[in-house]
N, C-alpha and C positions, 0 to 999 in steps of 0.2 A: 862636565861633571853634574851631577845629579843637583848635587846643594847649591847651585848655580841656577840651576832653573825657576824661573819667576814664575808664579802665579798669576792673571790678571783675571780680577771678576768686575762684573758690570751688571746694574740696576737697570731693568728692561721693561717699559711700558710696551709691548707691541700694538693697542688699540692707535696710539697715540703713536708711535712710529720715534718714540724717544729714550736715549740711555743714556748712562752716567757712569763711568769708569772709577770702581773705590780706590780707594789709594790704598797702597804699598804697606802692609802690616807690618809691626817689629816682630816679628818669630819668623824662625826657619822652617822652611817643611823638614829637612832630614834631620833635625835636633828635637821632634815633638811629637807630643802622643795625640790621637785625631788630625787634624783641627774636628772638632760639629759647629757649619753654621745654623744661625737661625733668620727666619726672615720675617716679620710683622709690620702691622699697620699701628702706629698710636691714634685714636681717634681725639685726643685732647689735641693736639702737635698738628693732626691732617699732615703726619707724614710716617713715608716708610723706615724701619731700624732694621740692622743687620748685628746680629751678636755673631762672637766666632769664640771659643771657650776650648784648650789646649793644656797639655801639660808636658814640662820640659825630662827630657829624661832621667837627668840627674836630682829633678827636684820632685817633693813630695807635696807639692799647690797647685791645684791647677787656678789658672792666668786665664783671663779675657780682657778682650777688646768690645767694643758697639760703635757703632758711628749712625748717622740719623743720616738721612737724604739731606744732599745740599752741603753737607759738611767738608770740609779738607782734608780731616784726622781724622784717626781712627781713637779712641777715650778708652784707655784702662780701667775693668772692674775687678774690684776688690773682691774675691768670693770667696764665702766664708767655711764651703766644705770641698772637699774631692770630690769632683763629675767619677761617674763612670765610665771607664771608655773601652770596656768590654761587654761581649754578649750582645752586638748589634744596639750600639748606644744610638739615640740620635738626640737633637733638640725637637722636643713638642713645642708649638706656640697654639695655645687656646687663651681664651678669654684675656685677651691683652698682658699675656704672659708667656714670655721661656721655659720652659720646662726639660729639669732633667732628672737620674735617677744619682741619689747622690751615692759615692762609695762605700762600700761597707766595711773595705780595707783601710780606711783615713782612722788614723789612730785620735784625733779628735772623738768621730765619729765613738769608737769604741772605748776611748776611755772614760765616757759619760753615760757608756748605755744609751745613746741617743735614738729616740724610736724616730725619728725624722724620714723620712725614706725619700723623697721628692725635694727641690729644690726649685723653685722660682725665682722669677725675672720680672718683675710688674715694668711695661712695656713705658707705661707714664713717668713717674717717677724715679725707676731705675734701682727700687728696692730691690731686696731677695727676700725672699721668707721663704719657709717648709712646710712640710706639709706629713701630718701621720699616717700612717696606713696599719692595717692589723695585720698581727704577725704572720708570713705567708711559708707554703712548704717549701717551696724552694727559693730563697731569697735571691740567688745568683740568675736565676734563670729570666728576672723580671727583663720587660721594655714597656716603655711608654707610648699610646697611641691617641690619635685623635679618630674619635668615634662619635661621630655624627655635632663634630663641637663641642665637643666634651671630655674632659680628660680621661684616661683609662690606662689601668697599668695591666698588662697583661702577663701572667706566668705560666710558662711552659715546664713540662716531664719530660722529657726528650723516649724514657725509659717506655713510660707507658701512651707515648704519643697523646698526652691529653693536655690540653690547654684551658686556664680560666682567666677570664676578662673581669674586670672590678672597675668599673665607671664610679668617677668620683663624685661624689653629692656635695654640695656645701662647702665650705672653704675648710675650714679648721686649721689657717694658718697660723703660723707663728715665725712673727717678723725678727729679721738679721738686724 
């Protein structure tokens, strides 16, 4: 059966000829929406993290786990908006952070008017914060890219085949 089938990922140094087998997540693959991993360096720690960020079908939260190199578990995050998990979502990891686009359908999200559009992971600490963007034509169509080290949310027209890149300058977060 399908929902029988396990998963196994593994942390690969190839220079170094060394790997480390993650342990065993609590979510199902055929009960959830993604998983997006992510994969980073903390340079506080001098180690690697693995975020994986999921939503259950019946439920309106989405659920993550992280676990840090060298660990046994995998550590439940508490996150405080809806990921996106449509229109080719993935995780960005720039400047010592996660990065995703947050839902525009999270009724949180709309019943505050929330201009927020981005969602962070600070790789040290394990905060989230947001991030604003200005209002864009097509909101559905955004994805997030890493361009040249840099964060960048990208929005497509499919219509008129045109695409515009918005590289983010400066922080202007606002901490969870």
């Amino acid at each position: 059966k399908l929902e029988d089938v396990i998963s196994i990922y593994y942390l690969l140094n190839s220079p170094l000829r060394e790997s480390q087998t993650l342990p065993k997540q609590r979510w199902k693959r055929s009960i959830s929406d993604g998983p997006l991993y992510g994969f980073g360096f903390d340079t506080l720690s001098q180690k690697y993290k693995v975020v994986c960020v999921y939503r259950l079908y019946n439920m309106e939260v989405t659920l993550g786990e992280i676990i840090t190199e060298g660990e046994a578990c995998w550590r439940r995050l508490k996150i405080p908006f809806q990921v996106q998990f449509q229109y080719m979502p993935e995780t960005v990891f720039v400047h010592e952070a996660f990065h995703w686009i947050i839902d525009r359908e999270d009724e949180f999200f709309r019943a505050n008017s929330c201009p927020e559009v981005i969602l962070a992971l600070n790789i040290g600490d394990e905060k989230f914060h947001t991030f604003r963007f200005p209002p864009v034509e097509f909101p559905e169509s955004l994805s997030l890219i890493n361009c040249s080290e840099s964060l960048a949310v990208a929005e497509s027209n499919r219509l008129d085949s045109m695409a515009r890149i918005w590289k983010i300058v400066g922080t202007g977060t606002h901490y969870q």
